[in-house]
C-alpha positions in Angstrom: 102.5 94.6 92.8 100.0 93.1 90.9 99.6 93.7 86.5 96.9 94.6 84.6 96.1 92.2 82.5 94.6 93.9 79.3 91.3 92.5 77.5 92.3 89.7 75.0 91.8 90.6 70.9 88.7 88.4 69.8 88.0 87.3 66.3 84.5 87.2 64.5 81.6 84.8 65.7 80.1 83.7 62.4 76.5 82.4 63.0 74.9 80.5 60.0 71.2 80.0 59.8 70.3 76.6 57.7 66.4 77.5 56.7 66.6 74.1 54.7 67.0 71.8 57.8 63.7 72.0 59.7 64.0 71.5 63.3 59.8 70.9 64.7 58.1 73.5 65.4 59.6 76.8 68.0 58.4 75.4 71.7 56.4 77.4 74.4 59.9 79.0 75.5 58.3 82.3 76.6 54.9 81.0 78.9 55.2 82.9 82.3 53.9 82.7 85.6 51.4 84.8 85.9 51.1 87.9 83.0 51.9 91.3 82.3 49.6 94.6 83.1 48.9 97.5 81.4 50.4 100.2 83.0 47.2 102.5 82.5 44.7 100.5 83.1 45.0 97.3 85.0 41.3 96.3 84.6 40.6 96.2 80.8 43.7 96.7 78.9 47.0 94.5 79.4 48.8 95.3 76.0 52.0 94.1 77.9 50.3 90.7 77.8 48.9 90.9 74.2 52.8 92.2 73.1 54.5 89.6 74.9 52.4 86.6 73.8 52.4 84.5 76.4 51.3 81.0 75.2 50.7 80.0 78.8 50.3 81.6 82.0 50.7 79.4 85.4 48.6 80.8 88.2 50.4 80.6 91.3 52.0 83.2 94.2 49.0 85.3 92.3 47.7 86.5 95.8 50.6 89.4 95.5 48.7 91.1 92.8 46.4 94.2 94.0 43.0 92.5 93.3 43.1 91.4 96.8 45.0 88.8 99.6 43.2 85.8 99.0 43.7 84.2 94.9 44.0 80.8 93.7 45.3 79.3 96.6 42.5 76.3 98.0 42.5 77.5 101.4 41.3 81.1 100.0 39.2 79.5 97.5 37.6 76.9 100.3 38.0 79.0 103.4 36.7 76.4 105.5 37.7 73.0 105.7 34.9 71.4 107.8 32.1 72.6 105.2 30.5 71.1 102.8 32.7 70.9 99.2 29.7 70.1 97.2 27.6 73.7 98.4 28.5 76.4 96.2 28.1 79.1 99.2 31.0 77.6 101.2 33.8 79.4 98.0 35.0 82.4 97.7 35.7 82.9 94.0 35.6 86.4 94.4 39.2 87.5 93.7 40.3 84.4 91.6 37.5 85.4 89.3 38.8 88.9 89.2 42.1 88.0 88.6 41.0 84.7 86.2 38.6 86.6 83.9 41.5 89.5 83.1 44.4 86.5 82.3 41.7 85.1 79.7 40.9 88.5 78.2 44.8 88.4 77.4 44.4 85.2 75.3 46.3 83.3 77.4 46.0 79.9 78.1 46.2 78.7 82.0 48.0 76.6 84.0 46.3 76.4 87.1 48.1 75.3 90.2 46.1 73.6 92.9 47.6 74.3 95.8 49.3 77.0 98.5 51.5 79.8 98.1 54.7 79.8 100.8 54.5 80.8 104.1 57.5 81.7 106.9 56.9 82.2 110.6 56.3 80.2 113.5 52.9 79.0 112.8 51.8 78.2 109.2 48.5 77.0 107.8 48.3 76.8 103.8 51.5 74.3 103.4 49.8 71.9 106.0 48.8 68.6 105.0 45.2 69.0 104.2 43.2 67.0 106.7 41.1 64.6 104.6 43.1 64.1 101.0 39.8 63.1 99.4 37.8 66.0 100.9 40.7 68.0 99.3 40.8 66.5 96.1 36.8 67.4 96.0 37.1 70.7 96.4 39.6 70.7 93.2 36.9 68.7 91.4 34.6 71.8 92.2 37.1 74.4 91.5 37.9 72.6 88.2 34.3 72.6 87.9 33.5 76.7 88.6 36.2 77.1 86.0 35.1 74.6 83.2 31.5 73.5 83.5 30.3 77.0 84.6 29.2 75.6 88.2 28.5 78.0 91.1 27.7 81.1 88.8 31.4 80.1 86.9 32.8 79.9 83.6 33.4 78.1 80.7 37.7 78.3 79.9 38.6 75.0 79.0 41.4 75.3 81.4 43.4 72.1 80.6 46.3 71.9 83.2 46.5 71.1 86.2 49.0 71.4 89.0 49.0 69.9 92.2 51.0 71.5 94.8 53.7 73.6 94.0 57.7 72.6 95.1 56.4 70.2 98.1 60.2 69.0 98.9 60.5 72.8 100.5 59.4 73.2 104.0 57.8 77.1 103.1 55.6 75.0 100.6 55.2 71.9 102.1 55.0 71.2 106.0 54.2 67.6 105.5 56.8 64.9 105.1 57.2 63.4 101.4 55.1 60.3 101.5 52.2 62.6 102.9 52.8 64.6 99.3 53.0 61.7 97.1 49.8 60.2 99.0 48.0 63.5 98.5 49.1 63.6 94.7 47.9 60.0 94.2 44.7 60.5 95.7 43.9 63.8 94.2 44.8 63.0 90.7 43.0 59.6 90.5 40.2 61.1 91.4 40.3 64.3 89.2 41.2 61.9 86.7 38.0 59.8 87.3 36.2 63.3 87.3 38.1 64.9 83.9 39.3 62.2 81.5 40.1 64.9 79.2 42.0 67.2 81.4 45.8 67.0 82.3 46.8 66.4 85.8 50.6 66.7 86.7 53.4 67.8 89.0 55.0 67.9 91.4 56.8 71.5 90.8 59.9 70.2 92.4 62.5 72.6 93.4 65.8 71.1 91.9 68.6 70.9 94.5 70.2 68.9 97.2 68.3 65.5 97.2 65.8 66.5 94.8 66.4 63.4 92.1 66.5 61.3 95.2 63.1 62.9 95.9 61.9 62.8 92.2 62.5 59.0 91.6 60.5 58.2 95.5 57.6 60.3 94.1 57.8 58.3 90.4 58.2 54.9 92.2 55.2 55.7 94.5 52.6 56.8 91.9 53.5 54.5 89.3 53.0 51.6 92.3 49.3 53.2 93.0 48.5 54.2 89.1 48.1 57.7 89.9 48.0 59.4 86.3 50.8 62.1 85.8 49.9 63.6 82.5 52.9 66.1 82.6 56.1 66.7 84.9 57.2 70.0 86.4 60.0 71.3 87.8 62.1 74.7 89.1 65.6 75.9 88.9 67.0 79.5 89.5 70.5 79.9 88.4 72.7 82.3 86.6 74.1 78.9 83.9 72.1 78.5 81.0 74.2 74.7 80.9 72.8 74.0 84.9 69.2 74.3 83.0 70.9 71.7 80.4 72.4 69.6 82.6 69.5 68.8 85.2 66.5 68.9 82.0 68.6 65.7 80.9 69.1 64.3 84.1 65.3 64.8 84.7 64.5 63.3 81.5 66.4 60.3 82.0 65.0 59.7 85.1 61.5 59.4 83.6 62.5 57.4 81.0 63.9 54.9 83.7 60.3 54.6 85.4 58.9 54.2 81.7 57.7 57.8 81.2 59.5 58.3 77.7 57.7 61.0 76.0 56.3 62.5 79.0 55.8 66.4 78.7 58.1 67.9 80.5 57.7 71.9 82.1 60.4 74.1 83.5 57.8 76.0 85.5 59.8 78.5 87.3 63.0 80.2 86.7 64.8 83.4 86.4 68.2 84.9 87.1 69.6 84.2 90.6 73.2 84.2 91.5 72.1 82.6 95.2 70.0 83.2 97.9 71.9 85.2 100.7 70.1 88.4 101.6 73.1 90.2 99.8 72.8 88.0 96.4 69.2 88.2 96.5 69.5 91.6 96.5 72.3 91.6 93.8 70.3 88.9 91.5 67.2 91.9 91.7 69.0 94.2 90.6 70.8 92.6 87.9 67.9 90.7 86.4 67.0 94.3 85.2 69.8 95.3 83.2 70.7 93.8 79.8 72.4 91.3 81.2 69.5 89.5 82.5 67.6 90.0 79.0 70.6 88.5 77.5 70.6 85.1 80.3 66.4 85.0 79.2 67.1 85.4 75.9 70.2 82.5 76.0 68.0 80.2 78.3 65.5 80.3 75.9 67.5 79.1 72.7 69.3 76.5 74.7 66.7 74.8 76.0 64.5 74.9 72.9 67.0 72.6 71.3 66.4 70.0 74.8 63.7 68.1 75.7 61.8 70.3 77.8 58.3 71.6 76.2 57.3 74.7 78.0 59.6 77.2 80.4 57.6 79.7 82.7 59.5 83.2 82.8 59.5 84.0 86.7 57.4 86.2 86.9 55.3 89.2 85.2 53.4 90.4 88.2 54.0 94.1 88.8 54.6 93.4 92.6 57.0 91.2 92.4 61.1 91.8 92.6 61.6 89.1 90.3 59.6 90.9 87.7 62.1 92.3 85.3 60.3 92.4 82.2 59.1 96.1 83.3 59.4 98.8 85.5 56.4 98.2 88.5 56.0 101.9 88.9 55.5 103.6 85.0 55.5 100.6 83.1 58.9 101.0 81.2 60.1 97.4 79.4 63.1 96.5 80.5 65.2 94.0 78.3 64.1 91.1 79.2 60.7 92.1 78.1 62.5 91.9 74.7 63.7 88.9 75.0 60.7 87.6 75.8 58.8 89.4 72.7 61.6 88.0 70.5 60.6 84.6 71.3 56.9 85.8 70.3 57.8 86.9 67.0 59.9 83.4 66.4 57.1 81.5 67.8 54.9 83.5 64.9 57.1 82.2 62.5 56.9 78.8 63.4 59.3 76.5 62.0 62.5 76.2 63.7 65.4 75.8 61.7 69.2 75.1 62.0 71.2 77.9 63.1 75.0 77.3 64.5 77.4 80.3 66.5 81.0 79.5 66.8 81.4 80.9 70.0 80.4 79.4 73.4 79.1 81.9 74.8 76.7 83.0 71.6 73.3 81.0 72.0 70.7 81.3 69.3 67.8 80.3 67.9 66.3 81.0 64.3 62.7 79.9 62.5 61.0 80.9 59.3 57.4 81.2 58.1 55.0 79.7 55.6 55.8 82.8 53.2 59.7 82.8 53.3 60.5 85.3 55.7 62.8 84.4 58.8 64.1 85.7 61.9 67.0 84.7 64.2 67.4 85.6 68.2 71.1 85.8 69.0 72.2 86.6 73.1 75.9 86.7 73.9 75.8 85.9 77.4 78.4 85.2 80.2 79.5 85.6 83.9 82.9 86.5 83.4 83.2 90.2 84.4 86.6 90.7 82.7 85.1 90.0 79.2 84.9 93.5 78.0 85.3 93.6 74.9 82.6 93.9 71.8 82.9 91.3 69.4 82.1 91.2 65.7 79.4 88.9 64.2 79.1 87.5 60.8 75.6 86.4 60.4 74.7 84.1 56.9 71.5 82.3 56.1 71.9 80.1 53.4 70.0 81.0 50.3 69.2 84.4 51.6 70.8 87.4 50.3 69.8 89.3 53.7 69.4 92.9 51.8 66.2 93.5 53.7 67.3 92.6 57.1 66.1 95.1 59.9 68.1 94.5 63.4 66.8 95.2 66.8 69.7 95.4 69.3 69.4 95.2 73.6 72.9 96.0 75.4 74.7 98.0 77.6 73.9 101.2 75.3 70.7 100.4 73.6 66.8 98.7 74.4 65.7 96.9 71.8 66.9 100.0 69.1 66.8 99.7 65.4 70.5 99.4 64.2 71.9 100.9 60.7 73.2 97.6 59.0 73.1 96.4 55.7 74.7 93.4 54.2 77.4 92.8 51.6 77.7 89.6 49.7 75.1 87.8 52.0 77.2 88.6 55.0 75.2 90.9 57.3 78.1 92.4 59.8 77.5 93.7 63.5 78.9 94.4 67.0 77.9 93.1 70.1 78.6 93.6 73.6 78.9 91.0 76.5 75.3 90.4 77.9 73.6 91.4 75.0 71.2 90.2 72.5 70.0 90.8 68.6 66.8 90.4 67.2 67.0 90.0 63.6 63.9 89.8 60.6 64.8 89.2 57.2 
């Protein structure tokens, strides 16, 4: 016969915000692939996108969205390979202009990925090799070009990055073998280079996993050997561990370092919640992202990694068609919490400054900054896997030299989205409850 165990007491988690020890500036934590619509009107308001912020917006998998099949990807953009790259008649801009011109509108910078979306089946044709890597990398000038320099009828966005490929150690993404990618990188970003000195040309998008440092230091040794430029470094990790996104940032960085790369930027263009990728934890992982326990992993990913060396992380993703879209509901538009979580980090970003701020328990992440006129703000998630923890937990929040009388809470749990809570705070101690896999956004 087996006992019940019951739920363990827990004490208070005091967190302390230090506003006098600055800590740079609150990174690009909340950029996203893609961005989010407006659920009224998808082709001239996106208040989503306006709300949420987004410093950065990474164009890729964008075909999924309804302005049509064909967006971004080269082989859309350049339908036919055998024509001639520099005849403006032989693109089809059609739908990436749709799609580009309503991302700007947002006031969202891009990250434009140069490149193929995935592919399954027998046959596949976008992940293959191109056939001439210099005829490819002309067509990119050009595209670059449409975007930038207004050529073929285009615009004028100052788009500064520039990815090429997109996670080229996957088969789905890359049908080539490795040296054929770091060849194709090389080649293509000496010669973009040549074309933009001023732009930013990086990769690879790696998808982090079995072999994939092996992979990473062969593509570093290669393009260092053939002076390819590599103006930033991206990479991809889905996980349910805020410490996994630790763990491999540092390894990453270290591994830069070692090919003399110190102070290269560094991206975390992809991830979300994902507890694996069976049909039946893919499925799980969907659901869950939606619930407040995947605002609370996005809003404790986001405060852990601000403190690491990483410079921007991508939320995947805000498209509306998408299951890993869990900022809002695809059908009537309803936030969900990690939309929250994600405006949170828009309002600290609007304060600018980050500043000390220390939790006493392990599994309390946060993340606090304060503004030219005094005023602060602190994101707090309480975030875990273990299903036994039950139990609310008290938290003593104190920010030195702050009397916190005119601090207004927003809390995101089990019970509430993002709701106003009644607190108010006695002797510079502001009290408060709150639940596993949840988070607190709090102005004062």
């Amino acid at each position: 016969m087996f006992a019940v165990l019951p739920a363990r007491a827990q004490g208070d988690v005091n967190v302390t915000v230090r506003p006098a020890k600055e800590a740079g500036a609150v990174k690009m934590m909340n950029a996203a692939n893609n961005f989010a619509w407006a659920p009224a009107d998808k082709e001239n308001g996106v208040p989503y996108a306006k709300e949420l912020a987004c410093p950065f917006s990474r164009i890729h998998d964008a075909e999924r969205v309804p302005h049509g099949s064909g967006i971004v990807d080269v082989n859309a953009v350049f339908p036919d390979f055998d024509k001639d790259p520099s005849k403006p008649e032989n693109y089809n801009f059609h739908h990436s202009d749709r799609y580009m011109k309503t991302v700007v509108a947002t006031g969202t910078k891009i990250l434009y990925r140069l490149g193929q979306s995935a592919e399954s089946g027998p046959v596949t044709i976008g992940p293959v090799p191109p056939k001439d890597f210099k005829k490819w990398a002309v067509i990119c000038e050009h595209i670059i070009r449409h975007y930038n320099e207004g050529w073929a009828d285009g615009y004028h966005y100052g788009i500064e990055y520039w990815e090429i490929w997109n996670e080229p150690n996957i088969a789905l993404f890359w049908a080539g073998t490795p040296e054929q990618y770091y060849e194709l990188y090389a080649v293509s970003s000496k010669h973009l280079k040549k074309c933009f000195p001023s732009l930013k040309f990086g990769g690879p998008a790696i998808a982090c996993g079995d072999k994939s440092n092996e992979w990473t230091d062969d593509f570093l040794r290669y393009i260092k050997a053939r002076k390819a430029p590599l103006d930033f470094f991206t990479y991809h990790q889905y996980t349910v561990d805020p410490g996994l996104l630790v763990s491999i940032t540092r390894t990453l960085r270290e591994l830069l370092d070692s090919h003399g790369y110190k102070g290269m930027e560094m991206q975390l263009g992809e991830w979300n919640y994902v507890t694996g990728w069976s049909m039946a934890k893919v499925a799980y992982s969907n659901d869950i992202r939606r619930t407040s326990l995947g605002g609370a992993f996005a809003a404790a990913v986001m405060c852990t990694l601000q403190k690491e060396s990483v410079d921007k992380l991508f939320f995947y993703d805000l498209r509306e068609y998408t299951r890993y879209n869990n900022a809002y509901d695809r059908y009537d538009g309803v936030p969900w919490p990690a939309f929250y979580a994600l405006y949170s980090w828009a309002q600290l970003r609007k304060l600018g400054t980050a500043v000390e701020v220390e939790a006493s328990a392990d599994d309390f992440y946060a993340c606090a900054a304060k503004g030219p006129d005094g005023r602060g703000g602190v994101l707090i998630a309480r975030y875990g896997t273990d299903l036994n923890d039950v139990l609310p937990r008290n938290v003593k929040l104190r920010v030195e030299g702050s009397d916190l009388k005119n601090a207004v809470c927003f809390m995101t749990d089990k019970n509430f989205l993002f709701s106003g809570l009644p607190v108010g705070a006695e002797n510079g101690v502001l009290s408060f409850k709150m639940q596993p896999n949840s988070f607190v956004w709090i102005t004062y």
